[in-house]
C-alpha positions in Angstrom: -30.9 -138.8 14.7 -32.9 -136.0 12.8 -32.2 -132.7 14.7 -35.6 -130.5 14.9 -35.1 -127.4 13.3 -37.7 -125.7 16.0 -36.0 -126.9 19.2 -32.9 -125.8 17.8 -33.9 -122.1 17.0 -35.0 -122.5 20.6 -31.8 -123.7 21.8 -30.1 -120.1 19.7 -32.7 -118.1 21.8 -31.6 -119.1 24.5 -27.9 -119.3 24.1 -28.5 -115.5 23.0 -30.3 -114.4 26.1 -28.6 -116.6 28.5 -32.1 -116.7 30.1 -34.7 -118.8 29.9 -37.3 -115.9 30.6 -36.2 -113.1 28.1 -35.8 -116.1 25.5 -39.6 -116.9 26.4 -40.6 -113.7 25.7 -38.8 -113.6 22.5 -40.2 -116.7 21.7 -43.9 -116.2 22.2 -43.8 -119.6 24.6 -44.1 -120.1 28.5 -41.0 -120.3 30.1 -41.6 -124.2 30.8 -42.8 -125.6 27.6 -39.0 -123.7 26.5 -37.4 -125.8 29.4 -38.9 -128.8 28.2 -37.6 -128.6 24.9 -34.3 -127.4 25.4 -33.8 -130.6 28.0 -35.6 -132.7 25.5 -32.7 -131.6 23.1 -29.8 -132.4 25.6 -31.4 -135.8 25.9 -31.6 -136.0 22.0 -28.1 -135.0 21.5 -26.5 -137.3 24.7 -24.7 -133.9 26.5 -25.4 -130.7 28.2 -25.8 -127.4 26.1 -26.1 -125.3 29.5 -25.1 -124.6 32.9 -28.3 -123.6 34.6 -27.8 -121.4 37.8 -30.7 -119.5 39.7 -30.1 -116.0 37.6 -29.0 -117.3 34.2 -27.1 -120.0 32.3 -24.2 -120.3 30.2 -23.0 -122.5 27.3 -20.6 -125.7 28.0 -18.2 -126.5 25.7 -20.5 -128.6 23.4 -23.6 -125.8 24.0 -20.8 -123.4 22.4 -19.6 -125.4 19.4 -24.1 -126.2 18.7 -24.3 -122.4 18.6 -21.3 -122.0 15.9 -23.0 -124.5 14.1 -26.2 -123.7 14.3 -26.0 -120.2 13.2 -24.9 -122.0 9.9 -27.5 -124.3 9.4 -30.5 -122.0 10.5 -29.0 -119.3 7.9 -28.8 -122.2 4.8 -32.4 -123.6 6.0 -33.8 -119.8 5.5 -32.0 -119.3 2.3 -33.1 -122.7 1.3 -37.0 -121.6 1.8 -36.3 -118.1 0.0 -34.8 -119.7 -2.8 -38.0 -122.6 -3.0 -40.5 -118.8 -2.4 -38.9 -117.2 -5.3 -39.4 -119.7 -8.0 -42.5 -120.3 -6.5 -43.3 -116.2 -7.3 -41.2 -116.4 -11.0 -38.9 -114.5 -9.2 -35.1 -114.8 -10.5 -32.2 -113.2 -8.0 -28.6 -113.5 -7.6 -26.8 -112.5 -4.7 -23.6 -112.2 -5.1 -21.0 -111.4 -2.6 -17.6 -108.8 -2.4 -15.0 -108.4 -0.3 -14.3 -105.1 0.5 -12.3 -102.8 -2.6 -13.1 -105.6 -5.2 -15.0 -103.9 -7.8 -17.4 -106.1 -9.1 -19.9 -103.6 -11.4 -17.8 -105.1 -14.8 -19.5 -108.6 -14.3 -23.2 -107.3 -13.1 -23.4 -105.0 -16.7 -22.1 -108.1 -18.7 -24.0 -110.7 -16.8 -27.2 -108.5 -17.3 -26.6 -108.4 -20.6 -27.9 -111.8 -20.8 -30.2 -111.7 -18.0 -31.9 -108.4 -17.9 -34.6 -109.9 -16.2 -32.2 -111.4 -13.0 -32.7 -109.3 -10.1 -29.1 -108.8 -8.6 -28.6 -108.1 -5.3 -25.0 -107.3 -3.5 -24.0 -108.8 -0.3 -20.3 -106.9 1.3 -18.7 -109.8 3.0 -16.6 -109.9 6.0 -12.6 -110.9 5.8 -13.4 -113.4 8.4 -16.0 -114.9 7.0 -15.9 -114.4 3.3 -16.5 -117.9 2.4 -19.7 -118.1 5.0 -21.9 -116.9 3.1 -21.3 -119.1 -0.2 -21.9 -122.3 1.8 -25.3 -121.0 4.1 -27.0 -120.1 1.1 -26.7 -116.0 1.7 -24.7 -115.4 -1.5 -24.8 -117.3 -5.0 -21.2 -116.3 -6.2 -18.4 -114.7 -4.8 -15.8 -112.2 -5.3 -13.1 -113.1 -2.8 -9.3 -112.5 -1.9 -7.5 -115.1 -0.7 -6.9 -116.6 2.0 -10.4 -118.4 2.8 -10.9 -121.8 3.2 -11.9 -123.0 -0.3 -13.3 -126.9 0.9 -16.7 -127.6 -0.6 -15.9 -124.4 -3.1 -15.2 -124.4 -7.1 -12.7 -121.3 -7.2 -11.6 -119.6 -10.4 -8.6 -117.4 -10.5 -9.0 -114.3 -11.5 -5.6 -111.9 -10.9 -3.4 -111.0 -8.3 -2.9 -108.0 -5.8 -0.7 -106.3 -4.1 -0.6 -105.1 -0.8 0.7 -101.9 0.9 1.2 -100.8 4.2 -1.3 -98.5 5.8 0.1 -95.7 8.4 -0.9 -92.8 10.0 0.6 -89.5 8.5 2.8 -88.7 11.6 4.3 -92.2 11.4 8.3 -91.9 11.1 7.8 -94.1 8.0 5.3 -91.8 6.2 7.8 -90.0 4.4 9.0 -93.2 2.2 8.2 -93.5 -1.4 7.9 -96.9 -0.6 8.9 -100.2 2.1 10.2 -103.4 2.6 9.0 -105.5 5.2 12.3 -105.5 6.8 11.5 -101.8 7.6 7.8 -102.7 9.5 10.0 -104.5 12.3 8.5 -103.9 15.2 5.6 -102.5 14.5 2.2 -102.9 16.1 0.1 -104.5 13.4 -3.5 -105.1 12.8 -4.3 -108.2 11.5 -6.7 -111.1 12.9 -3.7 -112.8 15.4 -3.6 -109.2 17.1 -6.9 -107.2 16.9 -10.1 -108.1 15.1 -11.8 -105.2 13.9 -15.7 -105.5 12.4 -15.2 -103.6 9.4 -12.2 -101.8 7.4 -13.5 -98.1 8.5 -13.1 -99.1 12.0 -9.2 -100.1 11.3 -8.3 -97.5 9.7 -9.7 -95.7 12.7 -7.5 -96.9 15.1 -4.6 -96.7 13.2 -5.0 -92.7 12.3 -5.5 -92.5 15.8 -1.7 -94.2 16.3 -2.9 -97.4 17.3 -0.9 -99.4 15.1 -0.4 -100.0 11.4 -2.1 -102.4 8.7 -0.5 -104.4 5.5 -4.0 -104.0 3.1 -4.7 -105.0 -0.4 -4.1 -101.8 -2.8 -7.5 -101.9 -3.7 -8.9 -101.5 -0.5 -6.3 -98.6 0.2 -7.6 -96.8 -3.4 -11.3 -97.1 -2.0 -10.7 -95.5 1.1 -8.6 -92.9 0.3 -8.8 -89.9 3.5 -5.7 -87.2 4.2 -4.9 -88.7 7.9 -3.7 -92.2 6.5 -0.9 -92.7 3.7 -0.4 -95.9 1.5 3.3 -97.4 0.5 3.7 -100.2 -1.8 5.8 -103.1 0.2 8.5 -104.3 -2.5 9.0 -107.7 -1.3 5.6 -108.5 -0.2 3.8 -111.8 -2.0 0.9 -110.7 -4.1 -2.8 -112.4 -2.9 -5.1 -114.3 -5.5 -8.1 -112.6 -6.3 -11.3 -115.3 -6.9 -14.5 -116.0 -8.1 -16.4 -118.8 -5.9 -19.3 -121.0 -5.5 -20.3 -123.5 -3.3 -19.8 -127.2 -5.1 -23.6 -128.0 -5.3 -24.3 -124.7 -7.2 -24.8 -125.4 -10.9 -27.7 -123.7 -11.7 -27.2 -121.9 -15.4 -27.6 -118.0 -13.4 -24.4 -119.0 -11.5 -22.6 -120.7 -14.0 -23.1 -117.4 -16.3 -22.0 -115.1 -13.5 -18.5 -116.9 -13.4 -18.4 -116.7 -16.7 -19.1 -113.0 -16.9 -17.2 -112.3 -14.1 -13.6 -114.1 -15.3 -14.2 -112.3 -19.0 -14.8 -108.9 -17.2 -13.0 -108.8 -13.7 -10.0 -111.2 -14.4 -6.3 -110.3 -15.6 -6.0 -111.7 -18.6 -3.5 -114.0 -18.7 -4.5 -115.9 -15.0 -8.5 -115.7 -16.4 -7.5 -117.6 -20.0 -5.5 -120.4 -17.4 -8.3 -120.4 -15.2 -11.2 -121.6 -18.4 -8.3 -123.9 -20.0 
């Protein structure tokens, strides 16, 4: 079946308000032509998307999983139709993505070198969704740290980073030169299995206010550098893989002389030359 793109920004209007009404409203529509295509999309797709009661609805299981989904595919569609406006204008733009504490500035001087006519434009990317925005079309290259799930990406190496342990200044451990993981036993942790914070400013919130402690990559510790937090290197911690990605159908000359800019300019040498052999 072709899914229609209008019922299903309906369907996300909806599934936001969890009212038909409000979603109405939102939509510029009357409240039953909505109905009508929101049923009309059950009935398309074989399942409910909603549990309808008399003062709002909720999302079953498969209207939950159409909303994850459709998030994606709304976003790529959009990008897809800004992309087709720009040429249309002789506009040329890269957006290119960072995770938080990788420096990317070496690659956007180099890469304008070449291209002084490129618009650039920088996109900070979430850690739990750094690879999101290289498949909806939000970001044309990205700097990323591993882990991320790297189907449907080319990735390039680029170096390796270490990560230290982030504490509050009145922590009993504060006073070390520097750890092993050994000595974090039993410590409250911030990571994604225990508490997912939105940005790195709101973790290292909690944890100079004694709610817990975090394992971060040195870069992001050097960026955010503040007198109530301290930073030891962990000795026996693995190192994480720094990377330059793309989404597999990008091979448009702009992106592929990013990547190149970016391993000359970002990447240790040694894991960079491996990377182009």
């Amino acid at each position: 079946m072709d899914l229609d793109l209008r019922k299903l920004r309906y369907f996300v209007a909806v599934a936001e308000h969890q009212h038909f009404g409000r979603a109405a409203q939102q939509l510029y529509i009357a409240q039953p032509v909505l109905s009508r295509q929101i049923r009309s999309l059950e009935s398309e797709l074989g399942c409910a998307l909603f549990v309808r009661t008399t003062r709002n609805v909720q999302l079953t299981p498969a209207g939950q999983v159409l909303l994850d989904e459709a998030y994606g595919l709304l976003t790529s569609v959009d990008s897809s139709i800004r992309r087709v406006h720009e040429v249309d204008r002789g506009v040329q733009r890269l957006v290119v993505g960072f995770m938080p504490g990788l420096h990317v500035s070496a690659a956007l001087r180099e890469f304008s070198v070449l291209h002084p006519d490129v618009e650039l434009q920088l996109l900070p990317l979430k850690w739990w969704e750094q690879d999101a925005p290289l498949r909806d079309g939000r970001a044309d290259v990205g700097y990323l740290r591993r882990p991320f799930d790297d189907a449907g990406l080319r990735v390039v190496a680029v170096g390796m980073e270490s990560k230290v342990a982030c504490l509050p200044v009145t922590h009993v451990l504060a006073g070390r030169r520097r750890l092993k993981t050994a000595d974090l036993d039993g410590e409250d942790i911030l990571d994604a299995r225990t508490r997912r914070t939105s940005s790195v400013e709101e973790k290292f919130e909690l944890i100079a206010s004694g709610h817990g402690i975090a394992l971060v990559p040195r870069t992001v510790a050097e960026s955010y550098s503040r007198p109530d937090l301290v930073y030891l290197p962990v000795t026996d911690m693995a190192p994480v893989e720094t990377c330059i990605a793309v989404a597999e159908g990008r091979r448009e000359r702009l992106v592929a002389d990013f990547v190149d800019a970016a391993v000359r300019m970002l990447g240790d040498t040694h894991v960079a030359l491996a990377a182009v052999d």
